[in-house]
N, CA, C and O atoms as CSV, one atom per row, in Angstrom:
chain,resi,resn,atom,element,x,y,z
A,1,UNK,N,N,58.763,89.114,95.031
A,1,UNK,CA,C,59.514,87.898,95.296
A,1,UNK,C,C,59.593,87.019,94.049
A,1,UNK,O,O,60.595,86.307,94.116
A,2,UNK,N,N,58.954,86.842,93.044
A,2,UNK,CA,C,58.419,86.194,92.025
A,2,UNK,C,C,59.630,86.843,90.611
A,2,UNK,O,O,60.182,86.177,89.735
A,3,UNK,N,N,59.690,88.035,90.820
A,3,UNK,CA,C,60.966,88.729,90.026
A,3,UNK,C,C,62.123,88.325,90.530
A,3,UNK,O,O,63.013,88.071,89.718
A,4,UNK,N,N,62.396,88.170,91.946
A,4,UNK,CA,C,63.811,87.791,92.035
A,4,UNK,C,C,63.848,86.133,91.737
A,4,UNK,O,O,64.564,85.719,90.825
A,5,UNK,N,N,63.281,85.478,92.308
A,5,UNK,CA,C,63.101,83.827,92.060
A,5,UNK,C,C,63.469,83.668,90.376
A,5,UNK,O,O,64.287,82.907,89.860
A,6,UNK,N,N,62.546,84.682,89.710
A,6,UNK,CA,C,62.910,84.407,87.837
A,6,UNK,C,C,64.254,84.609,87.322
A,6,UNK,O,O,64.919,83.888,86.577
A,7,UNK,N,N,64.555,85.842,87.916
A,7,UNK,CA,C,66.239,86.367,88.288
A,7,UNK,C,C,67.127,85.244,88.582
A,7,UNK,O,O,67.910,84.807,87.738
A,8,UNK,N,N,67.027,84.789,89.710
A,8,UNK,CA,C,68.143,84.025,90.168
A,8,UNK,C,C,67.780,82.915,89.513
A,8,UNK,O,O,68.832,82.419,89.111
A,9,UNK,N,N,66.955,82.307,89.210
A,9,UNK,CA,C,66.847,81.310,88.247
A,9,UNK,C,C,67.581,81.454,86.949
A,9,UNK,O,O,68.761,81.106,87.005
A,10,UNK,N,N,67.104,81.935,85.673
A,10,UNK,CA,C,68.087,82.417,85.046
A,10,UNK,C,C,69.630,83.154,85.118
A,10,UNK,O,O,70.299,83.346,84.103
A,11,UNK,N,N,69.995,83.463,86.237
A,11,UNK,CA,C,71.476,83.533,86.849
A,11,UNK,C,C,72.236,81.805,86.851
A,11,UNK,O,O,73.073,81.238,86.149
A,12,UNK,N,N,71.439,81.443,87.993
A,12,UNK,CA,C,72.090,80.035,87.898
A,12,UNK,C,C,71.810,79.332,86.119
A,12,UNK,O,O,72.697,78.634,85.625
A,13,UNK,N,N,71.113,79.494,85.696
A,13,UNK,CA,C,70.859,78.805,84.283
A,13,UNK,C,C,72.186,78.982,83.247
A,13,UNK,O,O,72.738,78.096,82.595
A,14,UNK,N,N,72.491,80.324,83.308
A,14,UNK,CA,C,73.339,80.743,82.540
A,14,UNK,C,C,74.480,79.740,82.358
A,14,UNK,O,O,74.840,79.189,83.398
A,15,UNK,N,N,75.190,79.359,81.101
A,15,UNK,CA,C,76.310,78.732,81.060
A,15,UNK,C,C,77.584,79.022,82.324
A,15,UNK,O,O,78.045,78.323,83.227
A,16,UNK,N,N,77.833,80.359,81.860
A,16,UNK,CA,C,78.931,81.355,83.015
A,16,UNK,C,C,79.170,80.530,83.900
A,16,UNK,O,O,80.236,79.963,84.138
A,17,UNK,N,N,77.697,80.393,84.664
A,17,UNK,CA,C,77.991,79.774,85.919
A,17,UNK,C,C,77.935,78.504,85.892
A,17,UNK,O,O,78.908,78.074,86.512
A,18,UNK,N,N,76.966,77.238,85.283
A,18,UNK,CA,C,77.557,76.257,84.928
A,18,UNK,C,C,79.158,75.869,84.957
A,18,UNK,O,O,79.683,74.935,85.563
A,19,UNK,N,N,79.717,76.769,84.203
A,19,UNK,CA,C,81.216,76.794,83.814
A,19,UNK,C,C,81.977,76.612,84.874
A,19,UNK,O,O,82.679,75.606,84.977
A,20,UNK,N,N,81.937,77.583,85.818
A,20,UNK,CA,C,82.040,78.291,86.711
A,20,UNK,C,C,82.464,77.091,87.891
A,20,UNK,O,O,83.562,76.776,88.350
A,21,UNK,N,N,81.400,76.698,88.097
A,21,UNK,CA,C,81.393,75.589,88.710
A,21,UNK,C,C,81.737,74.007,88.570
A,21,UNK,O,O,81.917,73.160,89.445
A,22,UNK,N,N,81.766,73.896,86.870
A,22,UNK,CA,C,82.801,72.708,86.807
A,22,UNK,C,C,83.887,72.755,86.719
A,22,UNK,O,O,84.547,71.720,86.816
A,23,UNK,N,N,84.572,74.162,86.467
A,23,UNK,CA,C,85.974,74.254,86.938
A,23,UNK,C,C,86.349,74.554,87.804
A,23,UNK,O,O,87.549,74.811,87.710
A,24,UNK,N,N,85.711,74.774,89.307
A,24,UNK,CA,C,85.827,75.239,90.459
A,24,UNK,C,C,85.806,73.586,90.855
A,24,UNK,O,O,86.869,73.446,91.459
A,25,UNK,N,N,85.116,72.238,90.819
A,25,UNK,CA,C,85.455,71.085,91.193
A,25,UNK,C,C,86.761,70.683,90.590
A,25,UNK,O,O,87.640,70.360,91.390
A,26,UNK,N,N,87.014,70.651,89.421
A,26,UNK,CA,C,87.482,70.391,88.759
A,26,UNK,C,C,89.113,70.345,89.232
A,26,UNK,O,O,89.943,69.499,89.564
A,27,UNK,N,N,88.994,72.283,88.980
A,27,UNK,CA,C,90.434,72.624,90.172
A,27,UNK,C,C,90.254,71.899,91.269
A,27,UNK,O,O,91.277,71.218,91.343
A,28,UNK,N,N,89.416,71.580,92.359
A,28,UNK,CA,C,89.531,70.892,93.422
A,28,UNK,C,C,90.442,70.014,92.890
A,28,UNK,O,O,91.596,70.244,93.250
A,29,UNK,N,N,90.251,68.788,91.916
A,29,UNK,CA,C,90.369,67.696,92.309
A,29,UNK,C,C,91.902,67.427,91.242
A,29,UNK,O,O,92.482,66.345,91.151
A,30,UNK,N,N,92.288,68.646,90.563
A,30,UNK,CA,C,93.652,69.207,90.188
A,30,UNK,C,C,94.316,69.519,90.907
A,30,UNK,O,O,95.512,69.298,90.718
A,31,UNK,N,N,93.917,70.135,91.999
A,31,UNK,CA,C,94.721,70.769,93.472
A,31,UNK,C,C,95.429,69.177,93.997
A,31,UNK,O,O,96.651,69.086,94.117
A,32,UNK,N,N,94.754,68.295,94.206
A,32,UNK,CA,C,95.066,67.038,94.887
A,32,UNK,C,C,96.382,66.058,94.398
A,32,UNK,O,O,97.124,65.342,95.070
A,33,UNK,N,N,96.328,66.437,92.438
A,33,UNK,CA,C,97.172,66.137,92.103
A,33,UNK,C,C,98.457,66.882,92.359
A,33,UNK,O,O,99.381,66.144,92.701
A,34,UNK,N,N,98.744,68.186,92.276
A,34,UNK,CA,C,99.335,68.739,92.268
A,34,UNK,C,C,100.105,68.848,93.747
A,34,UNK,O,O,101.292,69.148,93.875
A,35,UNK,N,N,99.325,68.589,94.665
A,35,UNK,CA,C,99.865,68.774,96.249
A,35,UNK,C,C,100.704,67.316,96.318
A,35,UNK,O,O,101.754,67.314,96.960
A,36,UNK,N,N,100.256,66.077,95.666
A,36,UNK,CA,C,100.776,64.959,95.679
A,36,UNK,C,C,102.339,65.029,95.002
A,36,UNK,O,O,103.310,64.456,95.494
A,37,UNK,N,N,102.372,66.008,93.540
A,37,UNK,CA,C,103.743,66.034,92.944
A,37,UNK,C,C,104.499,66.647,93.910
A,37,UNK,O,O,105.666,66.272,94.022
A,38,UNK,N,N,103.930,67.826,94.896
A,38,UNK,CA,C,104.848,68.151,95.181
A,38,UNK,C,C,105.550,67.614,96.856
A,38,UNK,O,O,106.700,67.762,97.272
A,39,UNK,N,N,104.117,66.841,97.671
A,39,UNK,CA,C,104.612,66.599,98.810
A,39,UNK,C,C,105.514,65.311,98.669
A,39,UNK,O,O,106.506,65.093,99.365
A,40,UNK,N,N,104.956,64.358,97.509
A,40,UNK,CA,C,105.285,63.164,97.724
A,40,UNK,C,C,106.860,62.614,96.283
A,40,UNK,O,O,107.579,61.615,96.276
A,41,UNK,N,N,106.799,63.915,95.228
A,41,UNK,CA,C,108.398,63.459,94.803
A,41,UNK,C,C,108.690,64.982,95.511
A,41,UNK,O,O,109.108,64.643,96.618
A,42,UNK,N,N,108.703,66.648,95.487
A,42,UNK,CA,C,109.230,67.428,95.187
A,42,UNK,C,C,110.332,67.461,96.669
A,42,UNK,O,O,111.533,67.410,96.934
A,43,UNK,N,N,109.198,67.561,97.255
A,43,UNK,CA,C,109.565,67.437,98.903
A,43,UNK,C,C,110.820,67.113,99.684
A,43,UNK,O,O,111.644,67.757,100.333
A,44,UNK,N,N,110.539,65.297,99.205
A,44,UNK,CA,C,111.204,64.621,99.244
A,44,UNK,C,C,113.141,64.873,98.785
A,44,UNK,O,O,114.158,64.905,99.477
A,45,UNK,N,N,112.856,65.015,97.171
A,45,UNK,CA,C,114.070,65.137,97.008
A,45,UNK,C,C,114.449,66.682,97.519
A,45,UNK,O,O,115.614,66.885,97.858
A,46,UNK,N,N,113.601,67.636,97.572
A,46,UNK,CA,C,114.613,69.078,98.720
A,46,UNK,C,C,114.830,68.155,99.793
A,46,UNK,O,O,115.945,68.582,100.093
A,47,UNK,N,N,114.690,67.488,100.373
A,47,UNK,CA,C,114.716,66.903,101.989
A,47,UNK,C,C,115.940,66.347,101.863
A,47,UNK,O,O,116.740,66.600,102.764
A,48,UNK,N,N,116.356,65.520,100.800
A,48,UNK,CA,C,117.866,64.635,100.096
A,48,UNK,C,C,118.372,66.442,100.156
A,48,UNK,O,O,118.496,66.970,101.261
A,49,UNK,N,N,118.530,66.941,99.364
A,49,UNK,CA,C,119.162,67.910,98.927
A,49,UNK,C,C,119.600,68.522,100.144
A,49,UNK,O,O,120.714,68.332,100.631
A,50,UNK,N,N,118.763,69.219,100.605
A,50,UNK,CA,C,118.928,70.416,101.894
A,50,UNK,C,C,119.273,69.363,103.171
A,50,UNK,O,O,119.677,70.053,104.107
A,51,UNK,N,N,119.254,67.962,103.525
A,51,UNK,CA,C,119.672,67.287,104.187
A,51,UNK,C,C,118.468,67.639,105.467
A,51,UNK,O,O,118.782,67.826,106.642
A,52,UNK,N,N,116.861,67.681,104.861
A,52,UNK,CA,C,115.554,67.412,105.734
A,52,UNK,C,C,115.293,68.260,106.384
A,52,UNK,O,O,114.702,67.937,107.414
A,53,UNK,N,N,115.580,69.842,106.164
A,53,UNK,CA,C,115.881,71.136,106.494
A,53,UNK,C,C,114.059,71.071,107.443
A,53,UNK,O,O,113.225,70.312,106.950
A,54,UNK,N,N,113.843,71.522,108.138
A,54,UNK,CA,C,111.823,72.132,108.968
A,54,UNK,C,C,112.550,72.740,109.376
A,54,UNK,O,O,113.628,72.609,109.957
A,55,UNK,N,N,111.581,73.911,108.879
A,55,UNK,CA,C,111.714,75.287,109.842
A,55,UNK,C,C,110.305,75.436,110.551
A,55,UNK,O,O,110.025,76.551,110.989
A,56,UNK,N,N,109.264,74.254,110.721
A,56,UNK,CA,C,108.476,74.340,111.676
A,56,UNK,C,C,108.336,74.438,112.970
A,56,UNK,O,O,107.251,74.486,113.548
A,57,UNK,N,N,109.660,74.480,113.601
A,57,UNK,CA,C,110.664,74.502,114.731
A,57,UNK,C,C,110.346,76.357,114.786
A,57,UNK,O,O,109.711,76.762,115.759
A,58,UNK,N,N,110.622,76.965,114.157
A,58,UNK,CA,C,111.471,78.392,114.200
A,58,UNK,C,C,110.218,78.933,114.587
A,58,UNK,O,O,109.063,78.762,114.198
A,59,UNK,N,N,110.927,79.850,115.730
A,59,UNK,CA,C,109.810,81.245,116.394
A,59,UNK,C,C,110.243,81.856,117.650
A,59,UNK,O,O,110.993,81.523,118.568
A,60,UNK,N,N,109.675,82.638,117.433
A,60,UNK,CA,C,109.961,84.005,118.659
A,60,UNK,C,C,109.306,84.650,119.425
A,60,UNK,O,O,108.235,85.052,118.970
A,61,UNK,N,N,109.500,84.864,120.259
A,61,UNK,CA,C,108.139,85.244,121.586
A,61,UNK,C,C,108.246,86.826,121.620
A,61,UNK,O,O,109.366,87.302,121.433
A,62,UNK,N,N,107.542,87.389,121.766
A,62,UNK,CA,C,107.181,88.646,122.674
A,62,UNK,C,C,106.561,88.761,123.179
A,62,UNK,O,O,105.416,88.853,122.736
A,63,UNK,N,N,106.836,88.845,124.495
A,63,UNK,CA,C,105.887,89.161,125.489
A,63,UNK,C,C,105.399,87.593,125.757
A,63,UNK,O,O,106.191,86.652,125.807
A,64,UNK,N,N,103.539,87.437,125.969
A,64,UNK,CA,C,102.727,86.657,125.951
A,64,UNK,C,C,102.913,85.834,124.427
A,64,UNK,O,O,102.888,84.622,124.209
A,65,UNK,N,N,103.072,86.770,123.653
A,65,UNK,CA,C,102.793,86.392,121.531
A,65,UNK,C,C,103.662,85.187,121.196
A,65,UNK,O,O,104.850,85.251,121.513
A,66,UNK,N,N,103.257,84.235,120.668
A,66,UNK,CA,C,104.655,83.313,120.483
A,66,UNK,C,C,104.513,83.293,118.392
A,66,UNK,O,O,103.530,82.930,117.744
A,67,UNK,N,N,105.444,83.653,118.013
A,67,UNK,CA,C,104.665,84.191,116.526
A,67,UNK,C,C,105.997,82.838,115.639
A,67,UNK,O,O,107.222,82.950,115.691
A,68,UNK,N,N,105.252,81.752,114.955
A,68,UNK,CA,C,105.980,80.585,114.598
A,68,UNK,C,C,106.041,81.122,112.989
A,68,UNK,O,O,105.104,81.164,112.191
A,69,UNK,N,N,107.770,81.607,112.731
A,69,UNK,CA,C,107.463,81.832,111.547
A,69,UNK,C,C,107.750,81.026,110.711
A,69,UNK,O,O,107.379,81.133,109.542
A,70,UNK,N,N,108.512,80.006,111.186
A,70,UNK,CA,C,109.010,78.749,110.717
A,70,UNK,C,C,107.781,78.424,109.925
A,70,UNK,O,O,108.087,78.146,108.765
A,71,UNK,N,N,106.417,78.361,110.172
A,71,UNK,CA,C,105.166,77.578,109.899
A,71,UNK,C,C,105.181,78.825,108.486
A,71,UNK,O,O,104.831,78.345,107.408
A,72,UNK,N,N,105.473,79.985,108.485
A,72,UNK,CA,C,105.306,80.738,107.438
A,72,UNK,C,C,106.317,80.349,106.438
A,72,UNK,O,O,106.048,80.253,105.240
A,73,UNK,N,N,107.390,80.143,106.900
A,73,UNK,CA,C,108.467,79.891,106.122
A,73,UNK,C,C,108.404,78.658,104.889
A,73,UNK,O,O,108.924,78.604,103.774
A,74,UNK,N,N,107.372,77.555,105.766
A,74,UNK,CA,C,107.064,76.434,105.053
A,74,UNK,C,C,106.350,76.826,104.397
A,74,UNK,O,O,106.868,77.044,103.301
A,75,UNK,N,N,105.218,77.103,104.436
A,75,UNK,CA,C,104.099,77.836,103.917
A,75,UNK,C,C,104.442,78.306,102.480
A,75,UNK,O,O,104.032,77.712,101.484
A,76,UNK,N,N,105.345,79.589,102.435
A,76,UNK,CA,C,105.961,80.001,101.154
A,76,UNK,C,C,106.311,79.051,100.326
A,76,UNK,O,O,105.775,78.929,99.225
A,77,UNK,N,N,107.493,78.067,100.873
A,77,UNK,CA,C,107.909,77.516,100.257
A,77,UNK,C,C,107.771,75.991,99.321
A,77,UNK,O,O,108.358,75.357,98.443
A,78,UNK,N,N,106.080,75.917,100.553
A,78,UNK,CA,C,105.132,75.105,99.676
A,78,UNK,C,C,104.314,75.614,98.305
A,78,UNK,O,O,103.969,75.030,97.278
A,79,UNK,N,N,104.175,76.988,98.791
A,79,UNK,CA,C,103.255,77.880,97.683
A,79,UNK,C,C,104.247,77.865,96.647
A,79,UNK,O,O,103.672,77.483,95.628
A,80,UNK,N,N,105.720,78.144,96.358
A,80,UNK,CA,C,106.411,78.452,95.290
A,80,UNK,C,C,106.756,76.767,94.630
A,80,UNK,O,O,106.971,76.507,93.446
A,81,UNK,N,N,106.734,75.975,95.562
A,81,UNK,CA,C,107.035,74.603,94.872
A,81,UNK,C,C,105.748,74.410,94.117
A,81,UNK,O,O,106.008,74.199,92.932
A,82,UNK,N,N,104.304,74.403,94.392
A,82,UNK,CA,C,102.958,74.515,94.041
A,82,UNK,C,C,103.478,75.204,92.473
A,82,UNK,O,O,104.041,74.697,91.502
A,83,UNK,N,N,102.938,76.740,92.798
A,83,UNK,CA,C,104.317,77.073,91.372
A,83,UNK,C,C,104.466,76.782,90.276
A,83,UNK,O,O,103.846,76.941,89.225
A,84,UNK,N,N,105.792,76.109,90.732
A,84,UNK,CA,C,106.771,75.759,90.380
A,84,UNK,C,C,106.064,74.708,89.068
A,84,UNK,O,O,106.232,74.574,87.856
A,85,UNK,N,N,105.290,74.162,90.029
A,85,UNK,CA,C,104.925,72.377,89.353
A,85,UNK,C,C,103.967,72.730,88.132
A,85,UNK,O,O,103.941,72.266,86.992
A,86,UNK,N,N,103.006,73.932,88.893
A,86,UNK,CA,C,101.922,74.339,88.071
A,86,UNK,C,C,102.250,74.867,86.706
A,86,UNK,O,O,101.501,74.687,85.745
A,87,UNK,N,N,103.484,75.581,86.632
A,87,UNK,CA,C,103.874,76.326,85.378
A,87,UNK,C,C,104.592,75.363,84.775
A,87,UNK,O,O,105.303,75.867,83.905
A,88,UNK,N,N,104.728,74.117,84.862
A,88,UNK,CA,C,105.804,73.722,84.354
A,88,UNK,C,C,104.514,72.142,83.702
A,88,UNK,O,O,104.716,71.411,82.732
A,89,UNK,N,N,103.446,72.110,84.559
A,89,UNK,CA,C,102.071,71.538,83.875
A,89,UNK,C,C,101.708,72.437,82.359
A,89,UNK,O,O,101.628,72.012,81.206
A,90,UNK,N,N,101.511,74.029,82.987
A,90,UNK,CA,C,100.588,74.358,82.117
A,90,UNK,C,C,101.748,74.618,80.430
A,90,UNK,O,O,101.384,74.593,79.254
A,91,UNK,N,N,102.960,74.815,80.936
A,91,UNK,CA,C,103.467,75.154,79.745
A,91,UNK,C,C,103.774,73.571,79.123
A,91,UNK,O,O,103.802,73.715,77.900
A,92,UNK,N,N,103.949,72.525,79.367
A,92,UNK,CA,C,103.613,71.289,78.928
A,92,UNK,C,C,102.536,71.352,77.999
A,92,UNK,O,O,102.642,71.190,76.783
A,93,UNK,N,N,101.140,71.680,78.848
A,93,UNK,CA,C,99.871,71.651,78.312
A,93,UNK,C,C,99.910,72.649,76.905
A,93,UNK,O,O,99.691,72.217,75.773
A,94,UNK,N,N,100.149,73.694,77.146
A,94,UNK,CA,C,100.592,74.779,76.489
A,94,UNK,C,C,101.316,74.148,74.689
A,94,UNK,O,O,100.733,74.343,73.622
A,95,UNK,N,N,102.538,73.478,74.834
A,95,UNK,CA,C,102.924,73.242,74.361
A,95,UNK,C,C,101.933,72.200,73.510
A,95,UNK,O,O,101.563,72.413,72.355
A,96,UNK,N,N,101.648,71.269,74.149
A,96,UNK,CA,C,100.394,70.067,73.395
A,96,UNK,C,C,99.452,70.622,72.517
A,96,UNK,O,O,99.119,70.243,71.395
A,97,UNK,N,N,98.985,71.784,73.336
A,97,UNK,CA,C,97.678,72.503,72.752
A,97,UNK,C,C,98.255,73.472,71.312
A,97,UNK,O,O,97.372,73.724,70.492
A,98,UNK,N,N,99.367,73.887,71.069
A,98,UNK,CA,C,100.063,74.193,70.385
A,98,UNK,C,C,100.155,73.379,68.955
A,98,UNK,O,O,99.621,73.983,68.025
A,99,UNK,N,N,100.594,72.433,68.712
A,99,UNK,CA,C,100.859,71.408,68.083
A,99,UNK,C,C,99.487,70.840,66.637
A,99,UNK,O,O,99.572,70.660,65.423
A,100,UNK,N,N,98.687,70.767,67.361
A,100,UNK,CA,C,97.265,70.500,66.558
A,100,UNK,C,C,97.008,72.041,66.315
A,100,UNK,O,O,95.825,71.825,66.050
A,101,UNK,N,N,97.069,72.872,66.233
A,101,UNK,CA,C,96.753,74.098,65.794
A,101,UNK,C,C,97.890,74.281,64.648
A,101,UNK,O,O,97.515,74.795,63.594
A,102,UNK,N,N,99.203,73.913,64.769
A,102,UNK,CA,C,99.959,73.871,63.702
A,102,UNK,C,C,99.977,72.719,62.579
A,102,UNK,O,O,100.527,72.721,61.478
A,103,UNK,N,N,99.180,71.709,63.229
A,103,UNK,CA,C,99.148,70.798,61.590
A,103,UNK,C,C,98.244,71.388,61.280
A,103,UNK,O,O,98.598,71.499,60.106
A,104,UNK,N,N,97.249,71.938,61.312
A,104,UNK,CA,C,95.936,72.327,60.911
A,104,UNK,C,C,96.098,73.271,59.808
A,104,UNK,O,O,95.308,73.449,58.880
A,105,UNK,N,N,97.416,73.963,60.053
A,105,UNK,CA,C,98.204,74.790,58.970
A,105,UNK,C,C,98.822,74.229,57.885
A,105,UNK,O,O,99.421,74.941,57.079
C-alpha cells in the first residue's frame, strides 16, 4: 500500500497533471464565454435572419417512442455555431501570437 500511495503521489505531483487541470478549469470558464457569444449575439441575429426558426417543436412517434429530433437539430446547430466562434477566437489568437515572433526577427 505504501508503493502505491508514493506512486500516486508523485503522479499527482507531476507538472502534466498540474497542467492538466488548470486548463481543464480554465476551459470551464472559456466555455461560459463562448456559450454567451453565441446564445446572446449569434443566436439572436440567426433568429432576425431565419425569422426565429425552433425546431424544438419537431418529432415523431412510433409506436409508444416519441423521438424529438427537433432537440437534435438544435443541438447541432448549437455545436457548429460553438465552432464557428471558436475558430474564428483561435485564429485571431493565432494571428496575435504570430506577430511577436516576427519582430523578434
Amino acid at each position: 500500500m505504501k508503493g502505491f500511495a508514493k506512486e500516486f503521489k508523485e503522479f499527482i505531483a507531476k507538472g502534466d497533471v498540474i497542467s492538466m487541470a488548470v486548463g481543464i478549469i480554465i476551459g470551464g470558464a472559456f466555455q461560459n464565454i463562448v456559450n454567451s457569444i453565441v446564445n446572446d449575439l449569434i443566436n439572436p441575429l440567426l433568429g432576425l435572419i431565419c425569422g426565429g426558426i425552433d425546431f424544438s417543436t419537431l418529432s415523431f412517434g412510433v409506436g409508444e417512442a416519441q423521438f424529438a429530433i427537433g432537440n437534435v437539430i438544435n443541438a447541432v446547430i448549437k455545436f457548429l455555431l460553438t465552432a464557428l466562434v471558436l475558430f474564428f477566437i483561435m485564429k485571431a489568437y493565432n494571428r496575435m501570437a504570430e506577430k511577436p515572433e516576427e519582430e523578434a526577427k
